[in-house]
C-alpha positions as CSV (number, residue, x, y, z in Angstrom):
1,X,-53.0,-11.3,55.2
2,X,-50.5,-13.3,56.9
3,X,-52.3,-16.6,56.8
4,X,-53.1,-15.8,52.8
5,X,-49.5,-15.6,51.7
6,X,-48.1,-18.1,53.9
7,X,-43.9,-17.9,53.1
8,X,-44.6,-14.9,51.5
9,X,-45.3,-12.5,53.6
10,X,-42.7,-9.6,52.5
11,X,-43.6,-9.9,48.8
12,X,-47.3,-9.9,50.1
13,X,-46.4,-6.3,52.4
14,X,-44.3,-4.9,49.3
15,X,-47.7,-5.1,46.8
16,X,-49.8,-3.8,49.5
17,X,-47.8,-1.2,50.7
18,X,-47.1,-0.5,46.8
19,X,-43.9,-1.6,46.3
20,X,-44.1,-4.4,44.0
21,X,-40.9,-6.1,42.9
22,X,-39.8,-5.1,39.1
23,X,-41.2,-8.1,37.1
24,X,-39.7,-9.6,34.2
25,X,-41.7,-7.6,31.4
26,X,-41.9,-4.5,33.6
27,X,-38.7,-3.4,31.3
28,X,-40.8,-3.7,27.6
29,X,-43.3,-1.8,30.2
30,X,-41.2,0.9,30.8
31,X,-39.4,1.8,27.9
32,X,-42.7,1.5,25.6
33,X,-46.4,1.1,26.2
34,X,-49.5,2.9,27.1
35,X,-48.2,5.6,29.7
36,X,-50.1,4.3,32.7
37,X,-49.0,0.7,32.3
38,X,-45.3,2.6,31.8
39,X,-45.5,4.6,35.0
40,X,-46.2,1.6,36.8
41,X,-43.5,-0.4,35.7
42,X,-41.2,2.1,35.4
43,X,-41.5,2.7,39.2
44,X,-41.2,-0.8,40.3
45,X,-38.1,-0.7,38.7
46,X,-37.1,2.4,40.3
47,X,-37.7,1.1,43.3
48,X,-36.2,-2.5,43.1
49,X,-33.3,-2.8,45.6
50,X,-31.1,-4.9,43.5
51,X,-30.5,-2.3,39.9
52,X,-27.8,-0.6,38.9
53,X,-28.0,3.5,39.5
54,X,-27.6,3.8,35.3
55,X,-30.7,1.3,35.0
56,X,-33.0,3.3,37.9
57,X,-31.8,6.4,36.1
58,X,-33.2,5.3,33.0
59,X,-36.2,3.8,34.5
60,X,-37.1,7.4,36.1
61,X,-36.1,9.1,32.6
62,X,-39.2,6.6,31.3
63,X,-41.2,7.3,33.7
64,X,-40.6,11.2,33.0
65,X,-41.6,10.5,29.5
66,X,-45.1,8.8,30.7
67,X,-45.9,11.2,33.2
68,X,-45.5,14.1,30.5
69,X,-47.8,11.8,27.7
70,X,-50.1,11.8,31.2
71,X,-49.7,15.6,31.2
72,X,-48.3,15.4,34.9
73,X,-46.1,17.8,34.3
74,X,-45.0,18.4,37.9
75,X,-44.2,15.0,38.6
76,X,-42.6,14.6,35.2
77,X,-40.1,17.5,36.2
78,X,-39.5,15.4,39.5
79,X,-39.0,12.1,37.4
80,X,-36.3,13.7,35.1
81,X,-34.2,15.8,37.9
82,X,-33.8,12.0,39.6
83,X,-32.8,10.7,36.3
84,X,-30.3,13.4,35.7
85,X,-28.9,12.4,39.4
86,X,-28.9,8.8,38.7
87,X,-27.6,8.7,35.1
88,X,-25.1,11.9,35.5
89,X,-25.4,15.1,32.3
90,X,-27.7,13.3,30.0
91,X,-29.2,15.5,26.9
92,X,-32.4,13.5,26.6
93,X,-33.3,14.2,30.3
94,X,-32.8,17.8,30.0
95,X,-34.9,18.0,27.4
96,X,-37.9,16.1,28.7
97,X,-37.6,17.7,32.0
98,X,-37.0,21.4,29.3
99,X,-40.4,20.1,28.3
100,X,-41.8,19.8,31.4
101,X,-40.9,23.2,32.3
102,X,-43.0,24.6,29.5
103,X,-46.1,23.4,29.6
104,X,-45.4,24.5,33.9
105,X,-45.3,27.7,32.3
106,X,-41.9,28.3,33.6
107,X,-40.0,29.1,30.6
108,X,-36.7,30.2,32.2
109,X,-35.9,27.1,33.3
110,X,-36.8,25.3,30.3
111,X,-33.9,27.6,28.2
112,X,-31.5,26.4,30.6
113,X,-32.6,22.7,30.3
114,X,-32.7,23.1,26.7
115,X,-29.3,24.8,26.2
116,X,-27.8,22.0,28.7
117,X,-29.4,19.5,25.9
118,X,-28.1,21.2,23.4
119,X,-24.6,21.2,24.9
120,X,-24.0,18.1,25.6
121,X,-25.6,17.2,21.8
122,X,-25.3,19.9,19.3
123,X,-27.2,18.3,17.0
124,X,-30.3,18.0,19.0
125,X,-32.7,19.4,16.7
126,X,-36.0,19.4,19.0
127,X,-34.1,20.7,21.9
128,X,-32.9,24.0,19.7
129,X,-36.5,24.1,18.5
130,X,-38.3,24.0,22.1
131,X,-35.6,26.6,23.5
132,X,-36.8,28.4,20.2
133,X,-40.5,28.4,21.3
134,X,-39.1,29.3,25.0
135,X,-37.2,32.0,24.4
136,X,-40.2,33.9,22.3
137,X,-42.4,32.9,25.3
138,X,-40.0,35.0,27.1
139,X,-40.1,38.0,24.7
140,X,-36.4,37.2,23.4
141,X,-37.0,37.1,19.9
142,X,-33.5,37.4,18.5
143,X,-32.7,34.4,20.4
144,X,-35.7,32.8,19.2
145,X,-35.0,33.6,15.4
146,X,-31.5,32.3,16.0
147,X,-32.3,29.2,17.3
148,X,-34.9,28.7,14.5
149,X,-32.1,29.0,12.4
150,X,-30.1,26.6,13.8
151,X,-32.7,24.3,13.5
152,X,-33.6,24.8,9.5
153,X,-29.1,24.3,9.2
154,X,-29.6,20.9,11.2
155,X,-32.8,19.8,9.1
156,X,-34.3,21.7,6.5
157,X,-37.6,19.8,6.4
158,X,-38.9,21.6,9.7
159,X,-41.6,23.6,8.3
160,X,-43.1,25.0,11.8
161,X,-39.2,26.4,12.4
162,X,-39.0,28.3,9.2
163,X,-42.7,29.1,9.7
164,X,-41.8,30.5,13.1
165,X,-39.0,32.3,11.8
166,X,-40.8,34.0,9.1
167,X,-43.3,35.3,11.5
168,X,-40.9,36.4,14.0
169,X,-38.9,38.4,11.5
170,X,-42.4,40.1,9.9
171,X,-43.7,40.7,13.5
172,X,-40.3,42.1,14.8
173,X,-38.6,43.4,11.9
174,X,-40.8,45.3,10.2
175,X,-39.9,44.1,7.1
176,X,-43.4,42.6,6.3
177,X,-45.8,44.3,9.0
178,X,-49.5,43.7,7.8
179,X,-52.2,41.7,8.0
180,X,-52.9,39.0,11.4
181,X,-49.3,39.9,12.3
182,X,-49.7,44.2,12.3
183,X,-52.5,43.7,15.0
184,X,-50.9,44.3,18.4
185,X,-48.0,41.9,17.6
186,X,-45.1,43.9,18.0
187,X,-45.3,45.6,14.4
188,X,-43.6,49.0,14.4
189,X,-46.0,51.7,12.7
190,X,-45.2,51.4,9.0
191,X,-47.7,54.4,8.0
C-alpha cells in the first residue's frame, strides 16, 4: 500500500480504513440524491476534521433523512440525536428522528419529538399530523382528533387528516357507529 500511494499515504489509510475526505460534490451528495450515494457522502462530511459543528450537524440531519428512505430506522434515530447535538433545538430533526421512532414502533418517544417540532415551529403541519397518527397508536384518541384538527386549521387540503378525524370521531364517539368501523373498533353498543 505504501509503495502504491507514494506521498500519500494518510489519504491512502483514511479510504481504507473508511474515512475518506469530504469531496467537493459530497455536499449536492448529501443534501439530495439516491440515499445510498447520500449516506456516503453525508458521512465523509461528518467526519471531515476541518467543518463547522452547524455544517456536521446538518450533514448528520441528511444522513438521518437517507437512512430513514433506507428504512434504517435505528441508525436513522442515531443520525438525528447527533444532529440535534451539533446543530442545537432544531424542529426538522425532531421530526425525522419523531419519524424514526414510529416506524421503531416506539410511539412515546415519537409524541415527544413531535411536540418538540411542533414547539419550536407551530406551523409544522407534518409534525402535528405524525404526532396525530402517534398518539392514536397509543390509544389517545382525543389527542389524536385534536391534533387532526390542528392540522385541517393549518391546511385544509389534508384529506387523510380530515379522513382520520372522521373515523376517530365515528369509532369513538359513537355518533356514527356502523359498518367496518362497529366491528371491534372501539364502537359503544348502539342497539
Amino acid at each position: 500500500m505504501r509503495t502504491f500511494c507514494g506521498g500519500l499515504a494518510i489519504l491512502c489509510a483514511l479510504i481504507f480504513w473508511g474515512q475518506a475526505p469530504a469531496q467537493a460534490d459530497d455536499v449536492s451528495e448529501c443534501i439530495a440524491s439516491e440515499p445510498v450515494r447520500q449516506v456516503a457522502a453525508c458521512t465523509r462530511i461528518a467526519r471531515s476534521q476541518d467543518i463547522s459543528l452547524r455544517n456536521r450537524g446538518l450533514a448528520y440531519y441528511n444522513r438521518g433523512r437517507g437512512n430513514l428512505s433506507r428504512r434504517h430506522f435505528k441508525t436513522a434515530t442515531s443520525d438525528f440525536t447527533r444532529a440535534l447535538r451539533d446543530l442545537g433545538e432544531d424542529a426538522k430533526s425532531y421530526f425525522g428522528r419523531g419519524v424514526a421512532y414510529v416506524h421503531r414502533g416506539d410511539y412515546v418517544k415519537a409524541v415527544q419529538d413531535f411536540s418538540s417540532a411542533v414547539e419550536l415551529d407551530p406551523s409544522f403541519v407534518k409534525a402535528y399530523y405524525n404526532r396525530a397518527f402517534a398518539y392514536e397508536r397509543l390509544g389517545e384518541h382525543n389527542l389524536a382528533r385534536s391534533d387532526h384538527r390542528r392540522v385541517l386549521e393549518l391546511d385544509p387540503t389534508m384529506e387523510n387528516s380530515q379522513k382520520a378525524l372522521d373515523r376517530l370521531s365515528a369509532a369513538y364517539d359513537g355518533s356514527a357507529c356502523r359498518g367496518v368501523f362497529a366491528l371491534g373498533q372501539g364502537c359503544r353498543n348502539q342497539a
